[in-house]
Phi, psi and omega in degrees: 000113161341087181293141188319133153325316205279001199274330187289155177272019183255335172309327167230109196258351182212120179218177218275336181320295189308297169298323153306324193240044173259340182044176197306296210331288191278020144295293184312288177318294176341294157319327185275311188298331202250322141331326191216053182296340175240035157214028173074032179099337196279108191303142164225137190291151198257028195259271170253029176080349171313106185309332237239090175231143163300133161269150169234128163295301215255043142183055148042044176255161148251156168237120184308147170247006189274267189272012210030045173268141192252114186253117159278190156333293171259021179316093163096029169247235174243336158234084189272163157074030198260160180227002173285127153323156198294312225269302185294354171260355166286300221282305194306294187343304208276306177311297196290348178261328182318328211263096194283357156227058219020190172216154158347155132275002184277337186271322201273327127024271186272240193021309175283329224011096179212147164324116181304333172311293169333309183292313162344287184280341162288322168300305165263024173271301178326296179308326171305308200274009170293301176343308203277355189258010166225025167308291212262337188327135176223159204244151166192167175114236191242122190239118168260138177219143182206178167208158222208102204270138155213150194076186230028070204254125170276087198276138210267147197275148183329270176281138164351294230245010140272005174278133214249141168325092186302325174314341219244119177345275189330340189235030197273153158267325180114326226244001164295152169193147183257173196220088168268160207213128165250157189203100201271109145322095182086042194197194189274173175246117183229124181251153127210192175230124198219169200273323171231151186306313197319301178313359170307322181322287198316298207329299174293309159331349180240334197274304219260135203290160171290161178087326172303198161228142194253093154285128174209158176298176188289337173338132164290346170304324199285328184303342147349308187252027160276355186278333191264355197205134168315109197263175181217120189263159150194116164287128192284329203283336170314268198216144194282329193225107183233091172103001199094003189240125174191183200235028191301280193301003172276321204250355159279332140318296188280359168298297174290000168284308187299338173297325187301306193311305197283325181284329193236332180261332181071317206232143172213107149337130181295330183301337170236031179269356164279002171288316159320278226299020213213317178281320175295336164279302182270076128221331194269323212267326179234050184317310217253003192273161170286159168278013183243313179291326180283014144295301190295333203283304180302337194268312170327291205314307175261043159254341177242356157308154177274189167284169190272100194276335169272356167250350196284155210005066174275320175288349171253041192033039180267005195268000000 
């Protein structure tokens, strides 16, 4: 029997051993190659592109010799204004990819030793910058969609004869949220989150190229997208897989959400949870990748991110 990729020593190319004791310095360097991959690392201003900068040493800046703007690594990114070192932040990285269902921010916290607010907002500043490799993203070939309802759990009253239908709108917290998910077979994974599954229509409908084929459950909402798109039906109370037609990776996306949730966050606010389903999808889409290419892949992605408006000062109510 083959053994799994996650299993392999080709799987692990980076580990905290490694980072340490390699020290900032080739953290820093790291951070300068994946910011500026087409001149090797070597700063370029983000004012007017001018190759040609001053190093200031004794505080890891550059100065344009073109417009005289003084810039860092991470000058005008997602981790702008940061104050953890290249190594421990490389390292919070090595952690955040490790983790193949996610982790606590209480755990990655202590992992760091750092403040849970800090850890809290470095974890969903990443997911923004997962977020950003599937802005524009359009899905096509054969596209499966479903949705998946999580949170608002209604603890049930002591006595029997106060307990009220949990099922029923009227006995609701308001804090349900459905999670829908398109998923292109051999292609990307795109979420979002929303107050009823039906709105899923629009989502794909803007996502999925015309000409494609819609694999979907028997929901009546989904009979919507036989005008824009060839559907592929499969009632799950039959069969989960009939003729070839089924929704496996769209439900192998919510397996894995759910384990995050329920094993490692317990609890997820309807206000971020699209922020999971975003981490969860990009851990599904790059399952086969190494944790040292999926470390660089995250760290490009928010070097290349703006600053952030909903996480930058979130604990001082400045997002």
């Amino acid at each position: 029997m083959a053994q799994h990729f996650l299993m392999s020593a080709a799987a692990r190319t980076l580990s905290l051993k490694a980072i340490f004791a390699d020290g900032e310095a080739a953290a820093y360097r790291r951070f300068c190659a994946l910011r500026w991959p087409e001149t090797n690392g070597a700063p370029i201003c983000p004012e007017c592109r001018c190759i040609e900068a001053y190093s200031i040493t004794s505080r890891r800046r550059f100065k344009c010799a073109a417009c005289h703007h003084q810039f860092s690594v991470t000058s005008g990114t997602i981790f702008a204004s940061r104050k953890l070192c290249f190594a421990d932040l490389l390292s919070a990285i090595c952690l955040f990819v490790n983790a193949s269902k996610g982790m606590s921010a209480v755990q990655f916290s202590r992992d760091l030793n750092v403040q849970y607010k800090t850890a809290f907002v470095l974890m969903h500043k990443l997911r923004e910058a997962m977020a950003a490799e599937t802005t524009d993203a359009r899905l096509g070939n054969t596209v499966e969609v479903d949705g998946a309802y999580f949170g608002g759990y209604v603890r049930p009253a002591n006595f029997k004869e106060d307990r009220v239908d949990r099922r029923l709108l009227r006995n609701r917290t308001g804090k349900r949220r459905v999670v829908i998910v398109l998923r292109e077979r051999g292609g990307r994974t795109l979420t979002r989150a929303f107050l009823r599954e039906a709105e899923g229509v629009r989502f794909a409908k803007e996502r999925i190229e015309a000409g494609s084929i819609v694999a979907a459950d028997e929901v009546a909402h989904w009979d919507l997208l036989t005008s824009t798109f060839k559907t592929q039906r499969i009632n799950h109370s039959d069969a989960y897989s009939r003729d070839g037609i089924h929704t496996n990776m769209a439900e192998s996306f919510f397996s894995r959400l759910r384990r995050m949730i329920r094993g490692q966050h317990h609890a997820v606010g309807s206000k971020h949870l699209g922020g999971y389903a975003i981490h969860a999808a990009w851990l599904e889409d790059h399952r086969l990748v190494s944790n040292g290419g999926l470390a660089d892949r995250l760290i490009a992605d928010a070097l290349s991110a703006p600053v952030s408006r909903a996480w930058k000062g979130y604990w001082q109510g400045a997002a």
